[in-house]
C-alpha positions in Angstrom: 130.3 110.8 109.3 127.3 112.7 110.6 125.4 112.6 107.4 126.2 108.9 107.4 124.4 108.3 110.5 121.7 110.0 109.9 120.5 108.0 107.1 121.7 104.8 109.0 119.1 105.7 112.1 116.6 106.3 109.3 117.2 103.2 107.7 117.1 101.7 111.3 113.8 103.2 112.2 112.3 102.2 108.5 113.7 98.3 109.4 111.7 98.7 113.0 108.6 99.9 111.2 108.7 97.3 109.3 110.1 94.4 111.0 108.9 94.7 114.3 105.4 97.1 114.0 104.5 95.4 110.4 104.0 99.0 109.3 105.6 99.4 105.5 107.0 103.3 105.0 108.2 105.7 102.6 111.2 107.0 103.7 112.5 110.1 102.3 113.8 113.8 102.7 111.9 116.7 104.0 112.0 119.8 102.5 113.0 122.8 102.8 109.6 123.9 104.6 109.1 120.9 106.1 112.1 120.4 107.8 112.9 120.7 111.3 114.3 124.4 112.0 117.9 124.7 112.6 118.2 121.3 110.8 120.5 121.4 107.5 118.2 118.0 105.9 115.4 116.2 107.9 114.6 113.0 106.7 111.8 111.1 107.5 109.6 107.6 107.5 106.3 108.1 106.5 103.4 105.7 106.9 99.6 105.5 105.8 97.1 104.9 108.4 93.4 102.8 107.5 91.7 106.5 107.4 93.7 107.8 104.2 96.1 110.1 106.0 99.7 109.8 106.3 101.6 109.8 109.5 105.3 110.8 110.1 106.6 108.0 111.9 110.4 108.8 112.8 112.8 111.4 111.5 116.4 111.6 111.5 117.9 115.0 111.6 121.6 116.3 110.2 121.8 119.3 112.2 125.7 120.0 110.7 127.2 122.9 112.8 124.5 125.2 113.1 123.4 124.2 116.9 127.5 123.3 117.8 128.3 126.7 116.6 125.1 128.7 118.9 126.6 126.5 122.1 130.0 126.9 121.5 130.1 122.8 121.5 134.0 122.0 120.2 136.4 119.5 119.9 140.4 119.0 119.1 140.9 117.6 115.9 143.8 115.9 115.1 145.9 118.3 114.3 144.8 119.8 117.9 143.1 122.5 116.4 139.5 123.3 118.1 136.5 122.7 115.6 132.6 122.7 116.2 131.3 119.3 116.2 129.0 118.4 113.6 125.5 116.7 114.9 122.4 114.4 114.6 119.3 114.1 116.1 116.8 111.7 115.6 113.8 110.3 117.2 110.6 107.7 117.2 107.9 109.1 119.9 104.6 107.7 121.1 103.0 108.6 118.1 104.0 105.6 116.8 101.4 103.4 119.4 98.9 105.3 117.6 100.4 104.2 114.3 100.0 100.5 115.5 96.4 101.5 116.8 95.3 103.2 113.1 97.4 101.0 110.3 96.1 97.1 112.0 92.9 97.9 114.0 89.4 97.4 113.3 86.1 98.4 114.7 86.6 95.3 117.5 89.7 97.1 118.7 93.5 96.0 118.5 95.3 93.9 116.6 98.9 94.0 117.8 101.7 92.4 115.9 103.0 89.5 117.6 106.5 90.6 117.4 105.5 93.3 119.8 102.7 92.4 121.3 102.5 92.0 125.5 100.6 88.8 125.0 100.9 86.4 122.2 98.5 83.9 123.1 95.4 83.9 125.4 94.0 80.2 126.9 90.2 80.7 127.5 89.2 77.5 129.1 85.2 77.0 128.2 83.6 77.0 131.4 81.7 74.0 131.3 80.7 71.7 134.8 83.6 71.3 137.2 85.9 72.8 134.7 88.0 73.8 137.5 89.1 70.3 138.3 88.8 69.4 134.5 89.8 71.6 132.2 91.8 74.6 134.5 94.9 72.0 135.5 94.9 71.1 131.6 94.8 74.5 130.4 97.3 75.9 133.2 100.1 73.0 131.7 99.8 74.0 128.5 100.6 77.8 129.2 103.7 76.5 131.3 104.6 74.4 128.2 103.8 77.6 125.9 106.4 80.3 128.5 108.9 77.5 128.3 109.2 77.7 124.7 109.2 81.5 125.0 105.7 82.5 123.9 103.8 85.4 126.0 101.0 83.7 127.2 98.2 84.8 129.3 95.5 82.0 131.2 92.0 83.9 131.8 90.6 81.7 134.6 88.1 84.3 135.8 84.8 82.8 137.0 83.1 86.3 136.5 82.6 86.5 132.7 81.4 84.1 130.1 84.4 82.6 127.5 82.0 85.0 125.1 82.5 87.9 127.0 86.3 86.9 127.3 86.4 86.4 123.9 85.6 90.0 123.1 87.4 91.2 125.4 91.0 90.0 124.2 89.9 90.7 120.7 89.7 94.2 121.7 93.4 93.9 123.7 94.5 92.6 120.2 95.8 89.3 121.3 97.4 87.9 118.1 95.9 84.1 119.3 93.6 83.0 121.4 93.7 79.7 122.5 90.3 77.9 123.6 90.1 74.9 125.4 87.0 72.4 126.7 86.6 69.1 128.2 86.1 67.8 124.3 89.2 69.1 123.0 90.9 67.7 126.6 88.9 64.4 125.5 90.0 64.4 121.5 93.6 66.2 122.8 93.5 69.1 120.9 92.8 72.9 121.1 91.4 75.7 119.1 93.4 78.6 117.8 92.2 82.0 116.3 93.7 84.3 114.6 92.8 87.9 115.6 93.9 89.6 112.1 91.7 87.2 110.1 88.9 85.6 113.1 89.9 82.4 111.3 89.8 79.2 113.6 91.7 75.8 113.4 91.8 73.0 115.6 95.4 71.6 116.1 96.5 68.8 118.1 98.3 69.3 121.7 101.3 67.5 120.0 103.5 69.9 118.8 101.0 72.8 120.1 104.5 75.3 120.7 105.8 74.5 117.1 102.5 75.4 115.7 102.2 78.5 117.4 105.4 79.3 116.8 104.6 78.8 112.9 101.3 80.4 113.1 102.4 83.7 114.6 105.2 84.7 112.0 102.8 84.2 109.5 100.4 86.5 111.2 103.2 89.2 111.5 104.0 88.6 107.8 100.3 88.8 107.0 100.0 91.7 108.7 102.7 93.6 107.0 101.2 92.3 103.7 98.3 93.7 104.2 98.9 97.1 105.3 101.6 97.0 102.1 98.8 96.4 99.9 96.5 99.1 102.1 99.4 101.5 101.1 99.8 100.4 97.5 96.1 100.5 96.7 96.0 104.0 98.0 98.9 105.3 96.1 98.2 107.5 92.9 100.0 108.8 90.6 98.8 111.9 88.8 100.0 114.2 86.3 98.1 116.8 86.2 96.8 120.2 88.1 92.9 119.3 87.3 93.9 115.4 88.5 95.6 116.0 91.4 93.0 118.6 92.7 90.0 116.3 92.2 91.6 113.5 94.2 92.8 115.5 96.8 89.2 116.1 97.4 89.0 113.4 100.4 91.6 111.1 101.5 93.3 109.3 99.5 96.2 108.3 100.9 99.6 109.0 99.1 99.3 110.9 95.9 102.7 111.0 93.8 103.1 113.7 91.5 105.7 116.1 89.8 106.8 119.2 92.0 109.2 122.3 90.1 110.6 122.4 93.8 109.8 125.8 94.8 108.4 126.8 98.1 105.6 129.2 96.5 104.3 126.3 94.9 104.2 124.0 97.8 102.9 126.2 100.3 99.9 127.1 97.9 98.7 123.2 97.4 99.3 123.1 101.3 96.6 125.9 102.0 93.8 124.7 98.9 94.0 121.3 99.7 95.6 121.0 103.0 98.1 118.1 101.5 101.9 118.9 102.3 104.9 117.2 100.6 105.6 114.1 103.1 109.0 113.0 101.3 110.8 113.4 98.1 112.3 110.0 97.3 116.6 109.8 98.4 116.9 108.5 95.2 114.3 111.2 93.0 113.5 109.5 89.9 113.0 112.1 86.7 109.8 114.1 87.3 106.7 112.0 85.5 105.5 115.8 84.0 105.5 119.8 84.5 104.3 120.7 88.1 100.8 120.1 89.1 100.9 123.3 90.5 102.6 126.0 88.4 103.1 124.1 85.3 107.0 124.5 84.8 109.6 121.7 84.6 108.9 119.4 87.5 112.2 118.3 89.3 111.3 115.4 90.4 108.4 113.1 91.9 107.2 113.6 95.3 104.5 111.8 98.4 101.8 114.6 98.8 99.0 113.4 101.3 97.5 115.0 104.3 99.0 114.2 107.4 98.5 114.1 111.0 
């Protein structure tokens, strides 16, 4: 039951990732090095930031008796007999904000996830003659009309900055939408959305404006995820060979997959050449593409090398 839930809070943690961060992982078991100490099997999900190194997002821990056993932690079994419990631990941290920050943003800053992020939708209202009297009310009704279909929405009525400034701004807070509206929009009854993954702008009519949103942000977190999938897939190699592996290993290349004979010796002497560490061997290894990269001998199966955070 212990080793049950331990892959279940992985598989929960890979679904979050995913799902809710739009952050695609390769989840996986640590080994023998790599694992947490006093653990019996660590497993982890492991993701690829923008800058070619992999970052261990979560890990789920089967710790068996081993900690039970040092505490003296017991139970009564069914047959009343006392027996050491057997344990988990498992755990996302803060790291993964920095996740979000590395695998989506760009040199304008953020760009959150709608799913998670604090505010969906920014209204900038352009700041044109009495736009106070004009455009303000307008703008302030459609952000009550936005809440009350359960978007986050934010108003920026500040009389301090230009929209331009503004603009900047909540593109670096990684506002998913932002929402600009004038006294020619008010006049044609419509508004202009942009998207902050892709900068690209549409004019939709105030009709429908919640339904449209609604629309338009799934498909930003689903573009999202798409694209740091492809990000990952792009920068996955697979390599056969000692010569091959060492020459890309040379920068960062993201994930490198190659065959591993599954001792220590060899895995701690790629670690200290190339600085790349074993981030998961698959929980279902396939049959080893080759020999080892590193000693040459049977390979035991396929692993994620990549240097890490």
């Amino acid at each position: 039951e212990a080793e049950e839930e331990t892959i279940r809070m992985l598989n929960v943690y890979k679904e979050f990732a995913e799902t809710e961060l739009a952050i695609p992982v390769i989840d996986g078991q640590k080994t023998e090095s790599e694992k947490f100490a006093g653990a019996v099997q660590t497993y982890s999900i492991e993701a690829l930031m923008r800058d070619g190194r992999a970052l261990q997002a979560a890990t789920s821990h089967y710790l068996g008796q081993n900690f039970s056993k040092v505490f003296d932690i017991t139970f009564q079994a069914r047959d009343k007999s006392l027996q050491h419990v057997w344990q988990t631990s498992w755990g996302m941290s803060t790291r993964v904000i920095g996740g979000i920050i590395m695998a989506h943003g760009d040199d304008s800053g953020l760009i959150l996830p709608p799913r998670i992020a604090p505010y969906q939708v920014v209204i900038v209202p352009i700041t044109r003659g009495n736009w106070r009297e004009t455009v303000l009310p307008f703008a302030h009704k459609v952000q009550s009309e936005l809440v009350s279909h359960g978007v986050r929405t934010t108003l920026d009525d500040r009389d301090a900055y230009t929209p331009g400034w503004k603009f900047s701004e909540w593109e670096l807070r990684g506002v998913p939408l932002r929402l600009e509206i004038g006294p020619r929009d008010i006049e044609n009854g419509e508004v202009m959305l942009v998207r902050r993954d892709t900068r690209d702008k549409v004019t939709v009519p105030i009709d429908g404006l919640s339904d449209k949103i609604h629309s338009l942000l799934t498909t930003i977190q689903t573009a999202m995820l798409d694209r740091a999938r492809k990000f990952r897939d792009d920068h996955t190699l697979h390599v056969n060979t000692q010569a091959e592996f060492r020459e890309v290993l040379q920068g960062r290349p993201g994930f490198v997959v190659a065959p591993w004979c599954g001792s220590t010796e060899c895995e701690t002497k790629i670690k200290s050449e190339t600085q790349a560490t074993i981030r998961n061997i698959p929980l279902e290894p396939a049959q080893a593409s080759g020999p080892c990269v590193e000693c040459g001998k049977a390979g035991q199966t396929d692993v994620f090398f990549a240097k890490a955070y």
